[in-house]
N, C-alpha and C positions, 0 to 999 in steps of 0.2 A: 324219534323213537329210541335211539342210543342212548340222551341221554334219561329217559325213563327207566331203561334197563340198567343205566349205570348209578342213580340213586337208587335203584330197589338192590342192587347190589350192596351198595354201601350201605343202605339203613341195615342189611342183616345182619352183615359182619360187628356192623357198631355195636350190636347190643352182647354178641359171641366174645368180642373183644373185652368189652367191660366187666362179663361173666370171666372171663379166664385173667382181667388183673384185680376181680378183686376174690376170686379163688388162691392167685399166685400171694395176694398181700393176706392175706388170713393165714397162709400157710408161712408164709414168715413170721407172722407175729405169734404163732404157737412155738416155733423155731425160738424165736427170743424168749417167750415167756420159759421154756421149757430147761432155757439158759441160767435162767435166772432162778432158781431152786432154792427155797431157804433152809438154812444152817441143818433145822429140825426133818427136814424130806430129806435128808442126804444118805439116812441110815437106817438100816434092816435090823428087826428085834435076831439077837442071835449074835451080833456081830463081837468082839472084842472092844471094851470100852478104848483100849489103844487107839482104835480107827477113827473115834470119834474126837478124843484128846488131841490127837495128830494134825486133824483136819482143822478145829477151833482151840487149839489151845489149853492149856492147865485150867479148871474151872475156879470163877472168882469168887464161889460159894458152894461148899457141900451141905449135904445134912445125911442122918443115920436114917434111916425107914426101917417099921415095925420089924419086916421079913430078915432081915440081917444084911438088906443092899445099903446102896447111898443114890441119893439123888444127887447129879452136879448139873451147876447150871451156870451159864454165862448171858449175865443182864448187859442190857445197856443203858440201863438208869444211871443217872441220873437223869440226861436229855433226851435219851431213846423212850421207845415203847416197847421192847420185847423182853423176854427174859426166855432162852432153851435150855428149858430142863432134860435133863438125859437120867431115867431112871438104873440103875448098872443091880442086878442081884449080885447074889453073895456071890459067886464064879467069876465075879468080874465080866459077864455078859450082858449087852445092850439089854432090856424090855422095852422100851419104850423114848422115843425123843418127840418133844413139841413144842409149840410156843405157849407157854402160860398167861402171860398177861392178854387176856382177852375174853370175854362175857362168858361162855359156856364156862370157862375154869374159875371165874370168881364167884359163876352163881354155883356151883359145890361147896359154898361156905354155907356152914348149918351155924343160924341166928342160938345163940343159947348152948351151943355145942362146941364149938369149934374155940380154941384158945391163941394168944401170940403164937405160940410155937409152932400150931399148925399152918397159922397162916405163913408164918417165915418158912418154914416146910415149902408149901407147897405154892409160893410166890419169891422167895427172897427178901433178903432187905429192902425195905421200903425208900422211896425218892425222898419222903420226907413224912417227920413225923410232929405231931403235937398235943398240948393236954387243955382241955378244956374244962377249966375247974368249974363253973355255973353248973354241968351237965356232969361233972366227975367222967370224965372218959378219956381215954388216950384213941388219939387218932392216928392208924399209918395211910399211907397214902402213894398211891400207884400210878402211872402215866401209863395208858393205853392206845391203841387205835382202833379205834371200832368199826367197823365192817369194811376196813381196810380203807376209811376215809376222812372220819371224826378224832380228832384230837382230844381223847378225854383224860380224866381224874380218878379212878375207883379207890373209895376210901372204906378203911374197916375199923370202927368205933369200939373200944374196949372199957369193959367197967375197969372195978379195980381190982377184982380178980384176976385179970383178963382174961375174959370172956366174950366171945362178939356179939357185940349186943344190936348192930344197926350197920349198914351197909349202905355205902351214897354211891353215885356217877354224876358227874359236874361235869363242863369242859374247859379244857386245860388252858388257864390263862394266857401260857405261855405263847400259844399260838392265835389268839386272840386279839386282833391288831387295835381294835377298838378297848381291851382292858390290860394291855398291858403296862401303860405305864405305872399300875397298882400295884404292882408287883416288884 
């Protein structure tokens, strides 16, 4: 009879116990994830573009925007995937920090509207670029990661006007063990 009493003991705690390590381990890993912040979550619209400079550095590409601010932004192409733009208006105050290279901000390219400049606006200089005389287009071309797990390509096709006339996603050779030696 004791020991009956002493497994019905232990099956209960065992399951109480399991409940509270993997309560304790979920709450560390918000703990870690929470650690781990990128560059563009680090700062408040409002702030002084200085806070942001300080934290990442002189930015390795500006541009003018309409309103009279600047966008700066710090890529890490050629072998990365990100690029944080930090929008700053005229006052020299934060509006806006995020990461660009990534689907929601490449599909804001209007096919037929949109020119070079807007794309270097609002992407940066490209990882690489090329001209495809059969089709008459200049291609740039962007390294991404896409839902934070695909190694891709987003390329933006330019007549000769440049105009964007055609928009791809490929995945990125580079990480592609089976195509790389193509490259």
């Amino acid at each position: 009879m004791l020991n009956r009493h002493h497994a019905t003991a232990a099956s209960t705690e065992a399951p109480l116990a399991r409940r509270l390590r993997g309560t304790a381990l979920a709450c560390l890993c918000a703990l870690m994830l929470a650690g781990c912040a990128q560059p563009w979550q680090q700062f408040q619209q409002g702030e002084d573009q200085s806070a942001i400079v300080a934290r990442l550095g002189a930015p390795r590409e500006t541009y003018d925007l309409p309103n009279g601010g600047k966008r700066l932004m710090w890529p890490t192409q050629p072998m990365g995937e990100t690029t944080t733009a930090a929008d700053i208006d005229a006052a020299g105050k934060i509006v806006n920090v995020r990461q660009v290279l990534q689907p929601n901000e490449f599909y804001r390219a209007e096919i037929g509207k949109w020119t070079r400049s807007d794309v270097l606006v609002n992407f940066g200089r490209p990882v690489e670029t090329a001209y495809f005389p059969l089709m008459k287009r200049e291609v740039w071309t962007y390294r991404y990661l896409e839902d934070n797990v695909w190694y891709m390509m987003y390329s933006f096709y330019f007549d000769d006007q440049g105009i964007v006339r055609l928009t791809q996603k490929t995945p990125d050779p580079l990480h592609d063990p089976d195509r790389r030696s193509l490259f």
